[in-house]
C-alpha positions as CSV (number, residue, x, y, z in Angstrom):
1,X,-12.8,-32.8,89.1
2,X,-12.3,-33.5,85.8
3,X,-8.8,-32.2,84.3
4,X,-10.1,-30.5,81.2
5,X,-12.2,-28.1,83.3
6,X,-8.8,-26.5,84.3
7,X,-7.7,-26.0,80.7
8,X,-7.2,-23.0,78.7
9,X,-9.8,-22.7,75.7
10,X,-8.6,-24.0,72.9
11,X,-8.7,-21.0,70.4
12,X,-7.5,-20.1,66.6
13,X,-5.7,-16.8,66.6
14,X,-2.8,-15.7,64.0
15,X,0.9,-14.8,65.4
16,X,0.8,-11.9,66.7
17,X,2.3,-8.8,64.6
18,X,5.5,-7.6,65.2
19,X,6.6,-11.7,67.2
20,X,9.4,-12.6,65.0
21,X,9.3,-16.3,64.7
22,X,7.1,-18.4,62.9
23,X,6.8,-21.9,63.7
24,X,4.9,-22.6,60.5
25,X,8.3,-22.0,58.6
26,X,10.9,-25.4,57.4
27,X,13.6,-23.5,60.0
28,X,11.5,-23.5,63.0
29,X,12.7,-27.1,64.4
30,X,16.6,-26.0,64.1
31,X,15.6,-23.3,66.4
32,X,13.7,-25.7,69.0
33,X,16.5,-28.1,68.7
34,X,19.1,-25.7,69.5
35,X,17.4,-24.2,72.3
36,X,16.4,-27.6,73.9
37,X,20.0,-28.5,73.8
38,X,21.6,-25.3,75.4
39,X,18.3,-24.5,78.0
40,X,16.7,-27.7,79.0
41,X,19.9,-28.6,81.1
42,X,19.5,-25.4,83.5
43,X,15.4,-25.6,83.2
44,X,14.9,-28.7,84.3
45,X,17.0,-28.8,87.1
46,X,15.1,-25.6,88.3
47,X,11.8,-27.2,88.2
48,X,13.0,-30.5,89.6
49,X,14.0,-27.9,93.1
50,X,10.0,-27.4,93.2
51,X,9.4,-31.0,93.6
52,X,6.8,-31.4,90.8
53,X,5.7,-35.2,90.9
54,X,3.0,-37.8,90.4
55,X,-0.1,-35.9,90.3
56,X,0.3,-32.6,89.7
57,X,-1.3,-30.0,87.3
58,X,1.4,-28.3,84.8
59,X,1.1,-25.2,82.7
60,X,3.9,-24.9,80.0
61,X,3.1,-21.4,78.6
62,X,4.8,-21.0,74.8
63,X,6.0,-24.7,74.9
64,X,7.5,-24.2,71.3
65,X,8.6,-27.5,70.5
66,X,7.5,-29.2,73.9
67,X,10.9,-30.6,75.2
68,X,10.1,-29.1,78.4
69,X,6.6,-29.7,78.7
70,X,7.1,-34.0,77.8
71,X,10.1,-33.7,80.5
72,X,7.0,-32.5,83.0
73,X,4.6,-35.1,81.7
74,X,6.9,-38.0,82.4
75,X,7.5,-36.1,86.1
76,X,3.6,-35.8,86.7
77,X,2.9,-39.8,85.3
78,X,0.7,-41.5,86.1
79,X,-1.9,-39.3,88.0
80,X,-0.8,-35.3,86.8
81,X,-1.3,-33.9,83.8
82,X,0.6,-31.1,81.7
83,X,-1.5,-28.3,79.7
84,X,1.2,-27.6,76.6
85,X,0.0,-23.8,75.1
86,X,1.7,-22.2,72.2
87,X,0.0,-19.8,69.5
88,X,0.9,-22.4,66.8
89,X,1.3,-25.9,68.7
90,X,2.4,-27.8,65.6
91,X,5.7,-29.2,67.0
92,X,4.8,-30.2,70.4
93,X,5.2,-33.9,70.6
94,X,2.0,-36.2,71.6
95,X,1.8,-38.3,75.2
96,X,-0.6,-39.4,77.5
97,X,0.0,-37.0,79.9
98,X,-0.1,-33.8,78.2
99,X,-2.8,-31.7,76.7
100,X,-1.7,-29.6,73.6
101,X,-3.7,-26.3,72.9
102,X,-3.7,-23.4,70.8
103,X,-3.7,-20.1,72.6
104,X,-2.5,-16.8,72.7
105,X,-1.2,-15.3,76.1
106,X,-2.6,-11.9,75.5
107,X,-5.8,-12.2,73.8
108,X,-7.1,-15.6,75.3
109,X,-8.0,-16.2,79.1
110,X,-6.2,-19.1,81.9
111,X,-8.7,-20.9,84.0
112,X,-7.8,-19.4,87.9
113,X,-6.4,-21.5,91.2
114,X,-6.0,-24.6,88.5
115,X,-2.1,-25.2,88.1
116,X,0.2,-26.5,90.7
117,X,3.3,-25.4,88.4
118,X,3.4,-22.6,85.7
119,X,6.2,-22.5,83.3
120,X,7.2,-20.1,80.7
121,X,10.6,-19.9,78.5
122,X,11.4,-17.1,76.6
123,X,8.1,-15.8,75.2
124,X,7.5,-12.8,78.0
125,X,10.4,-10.5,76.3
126,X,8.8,-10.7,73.3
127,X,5.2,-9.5,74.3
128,X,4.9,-5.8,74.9
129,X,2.1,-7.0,77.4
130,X,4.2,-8.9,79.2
131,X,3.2,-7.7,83.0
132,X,-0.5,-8.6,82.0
133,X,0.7,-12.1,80.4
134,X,2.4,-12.5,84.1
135,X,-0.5,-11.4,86.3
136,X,-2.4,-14.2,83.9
137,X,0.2,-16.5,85.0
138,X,-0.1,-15.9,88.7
139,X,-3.7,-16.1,88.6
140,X,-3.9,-19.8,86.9
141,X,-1.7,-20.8,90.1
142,X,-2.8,-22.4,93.3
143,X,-2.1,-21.3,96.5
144,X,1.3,-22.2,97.2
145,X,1.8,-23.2,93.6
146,X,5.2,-22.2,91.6
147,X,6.0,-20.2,88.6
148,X,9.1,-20.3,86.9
149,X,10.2,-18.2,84.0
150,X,13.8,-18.9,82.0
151,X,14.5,-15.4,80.4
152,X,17.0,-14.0,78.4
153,X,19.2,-10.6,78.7
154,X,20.6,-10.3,76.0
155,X,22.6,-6.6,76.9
156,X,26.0,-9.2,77.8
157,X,27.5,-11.7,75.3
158,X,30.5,-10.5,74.4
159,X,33.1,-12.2,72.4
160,X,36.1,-13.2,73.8
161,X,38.2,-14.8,70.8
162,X,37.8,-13.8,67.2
163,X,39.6,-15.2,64.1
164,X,40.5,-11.0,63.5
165,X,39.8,-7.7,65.0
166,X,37.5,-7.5,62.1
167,X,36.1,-10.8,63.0
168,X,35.1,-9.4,66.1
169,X,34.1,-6.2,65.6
170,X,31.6,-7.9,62.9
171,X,30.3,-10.2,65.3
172,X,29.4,-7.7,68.1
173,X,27.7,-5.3,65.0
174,X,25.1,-8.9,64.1
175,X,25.0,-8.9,68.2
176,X,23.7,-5.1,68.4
177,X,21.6,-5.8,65.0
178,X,20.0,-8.3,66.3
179,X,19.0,-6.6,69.4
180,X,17.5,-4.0,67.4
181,X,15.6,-6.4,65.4
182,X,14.0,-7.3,68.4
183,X,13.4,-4.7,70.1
184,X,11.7,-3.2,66.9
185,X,9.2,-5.9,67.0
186,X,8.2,-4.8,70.9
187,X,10.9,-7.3,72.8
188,X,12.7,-6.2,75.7
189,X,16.3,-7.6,75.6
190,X,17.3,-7.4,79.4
191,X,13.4,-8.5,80.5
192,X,15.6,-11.6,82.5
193,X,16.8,-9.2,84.8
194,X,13.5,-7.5,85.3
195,X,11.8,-10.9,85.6
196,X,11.9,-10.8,89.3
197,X,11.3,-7.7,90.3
198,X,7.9,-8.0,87.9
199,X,7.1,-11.2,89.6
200,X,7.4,-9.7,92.8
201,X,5.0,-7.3,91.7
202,X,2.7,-9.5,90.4
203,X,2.3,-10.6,94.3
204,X,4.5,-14.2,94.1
205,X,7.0,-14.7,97.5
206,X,9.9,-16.6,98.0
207,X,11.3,-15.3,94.8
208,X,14.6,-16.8,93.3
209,X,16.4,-15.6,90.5
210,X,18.8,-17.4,89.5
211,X,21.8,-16.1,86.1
212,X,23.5,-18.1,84.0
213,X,26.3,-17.8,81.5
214,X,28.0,-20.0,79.9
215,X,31.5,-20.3,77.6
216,X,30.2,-20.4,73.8
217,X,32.9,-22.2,70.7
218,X,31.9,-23.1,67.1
219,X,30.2,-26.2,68.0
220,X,27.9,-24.9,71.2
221,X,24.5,-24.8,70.8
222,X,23.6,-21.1,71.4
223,X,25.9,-20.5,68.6
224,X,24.5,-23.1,66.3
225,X,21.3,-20.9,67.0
226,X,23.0,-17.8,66.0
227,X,24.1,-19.1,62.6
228,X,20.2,-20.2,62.3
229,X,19.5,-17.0,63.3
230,X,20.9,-15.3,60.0
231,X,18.4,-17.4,57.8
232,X,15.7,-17.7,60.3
233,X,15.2,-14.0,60.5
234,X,17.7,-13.2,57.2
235,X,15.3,-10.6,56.5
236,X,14.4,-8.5,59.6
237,X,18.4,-8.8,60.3
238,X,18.5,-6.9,56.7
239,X,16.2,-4.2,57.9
240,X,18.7,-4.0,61.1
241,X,21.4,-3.1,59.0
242,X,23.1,-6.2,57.8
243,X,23.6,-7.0,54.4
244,X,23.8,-10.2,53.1
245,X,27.4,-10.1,52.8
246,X,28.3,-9.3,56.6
247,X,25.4,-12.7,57.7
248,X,27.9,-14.9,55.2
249,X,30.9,-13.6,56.8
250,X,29.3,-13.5,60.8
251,X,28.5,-17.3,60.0
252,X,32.0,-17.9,59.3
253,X,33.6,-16.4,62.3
254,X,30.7,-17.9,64.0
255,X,31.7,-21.4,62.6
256,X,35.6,-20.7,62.7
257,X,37.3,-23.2,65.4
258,X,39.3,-20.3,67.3
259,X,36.0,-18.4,68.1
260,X,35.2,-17.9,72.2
261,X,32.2,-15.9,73.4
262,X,30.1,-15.9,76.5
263,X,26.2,-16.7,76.0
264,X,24.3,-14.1,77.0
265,X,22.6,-14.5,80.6
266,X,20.1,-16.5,81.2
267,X,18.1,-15.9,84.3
268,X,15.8,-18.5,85.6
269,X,13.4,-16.9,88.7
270,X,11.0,-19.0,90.5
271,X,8.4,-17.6,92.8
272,X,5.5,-18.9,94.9
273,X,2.1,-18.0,94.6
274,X,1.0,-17.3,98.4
275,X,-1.4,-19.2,100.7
């Protein structure tokens, strides 16, 4: 059969009102970078545990800037292929095994039965339609084929060393901003930890979730993202009640070399489309 009968339809469709990134902006690649460096680590060793391999058929819903999506086009070589999605593509690398295409997870359709592995990183807990997005998800699978989706809860990440109490205190009032940045746009902050239960739901067996946390300092980098945070989204962090003052000081206790936090907790939950 040929491949591109399993692919999504390419379509044109804005960003989606309220979604709070924008890869068309200069600051979009800091953000991929950052997140490739803290979350490839713990998502590709979950989807190496599903033993995708030479010939299979990969869905990388959201692939951003398509770190994970080449990592499962080298895996599928010289047979598979990888479908890369993302509602503005542009920084998804080329290779020969991978198929980029715009589309939108709520608006556009999947092909059904066509995917041996779906993927998905951090773009479900932004979509207020996020249990349709997953039932799309489920359907594009196989019979016996895997899903995995790498989510964030965002509800723990304290700090655990600050400069000051001041310091401190400031940092945990950017954390709570920024969750109410987020959750104004239509995000759900702790959707990790519902990520399971949803997929369970959605009819999948042999669920696995699996949390992760891990010790943050100037130079880690989910706190590099932070800092790129306050210019990134500088202006919906203003409407969340930070002033420009308070991001110029958060970056400095961010940057400062005595700062400890935890990340927040990642959950990576795999499930299994049934026979």
């Amino acid at each position: 059969m040929n491949p591109a009968s399993h692919a999504p339809a390419a379509t044109v469709t804005s960003p989606r009102q309220g979604y709070v990134f924008d890869n068309a902006t200069a600051r979009a690649s800091e953000q991929h970078r950052c997140n490739a460096a803290w979350l490839d680590p713990i998502t590709t060793a979950r989807l190496a545990g599903t033993g995708v391999t030479d010939g299979w058929r990969c869905l990388d819903v959201g692939a951003g800037g398509g770190s994970i999506a080449t990592w499962l086009a080298e895996r599928v070589a010289p047979t598979g292929e990888v479908v890369a999605t993302d509602i503005d593509p542009v920084h998804i690398p080329a290779h020969p095994h991978l198929r980029v295409l715009r589309h939108d997870m709520v608006r556009d359709a999947l092909p059904e039965e066509a995917f041996d592995l779906v993927h998905s990183r951090l773009v479900l807990r932004h979509l207020p339609e996020r249990h349709t997005a997953l039932a799309k998800m489920t359907r594009a699978l196989r019979p016996d084929g895997w899903l995995q989706l790498d989510e964030f809860d965002i509800d723990y990440g304290p700090v655990l060393l600050a400069p000051s109490r001041a310091a401190g205190e400031l940092y945990e009032r950017f954390l709570a901003a920024k969750a109410r940045m987020f959750a104004d746009a239509g995000a759900d902050g702790a959707w990790g930890r519902r990520a399971a239960a949803a997929m369970r739901e959605a009819g999948l067996v042999d669920i696995d979730p699996v949390p992760y946390a891990v010790p943050w300092h100037a130079d880690s980098p989910g706190v590099r993202l932070l800092v790129h945070l306050t210019h990134h989204l500088r202006d919906r962090l203003v409407a969340a009640g930070m002033t420009d003052a308070e991001l110029a000081e958060v970056r400095r206790v961010m940057r400062h070399p005595e700062f400890r936090a935890s990340s927040c907790v990642v959950y990576s939950v795999q499930g299994r489309r049934p026979r």
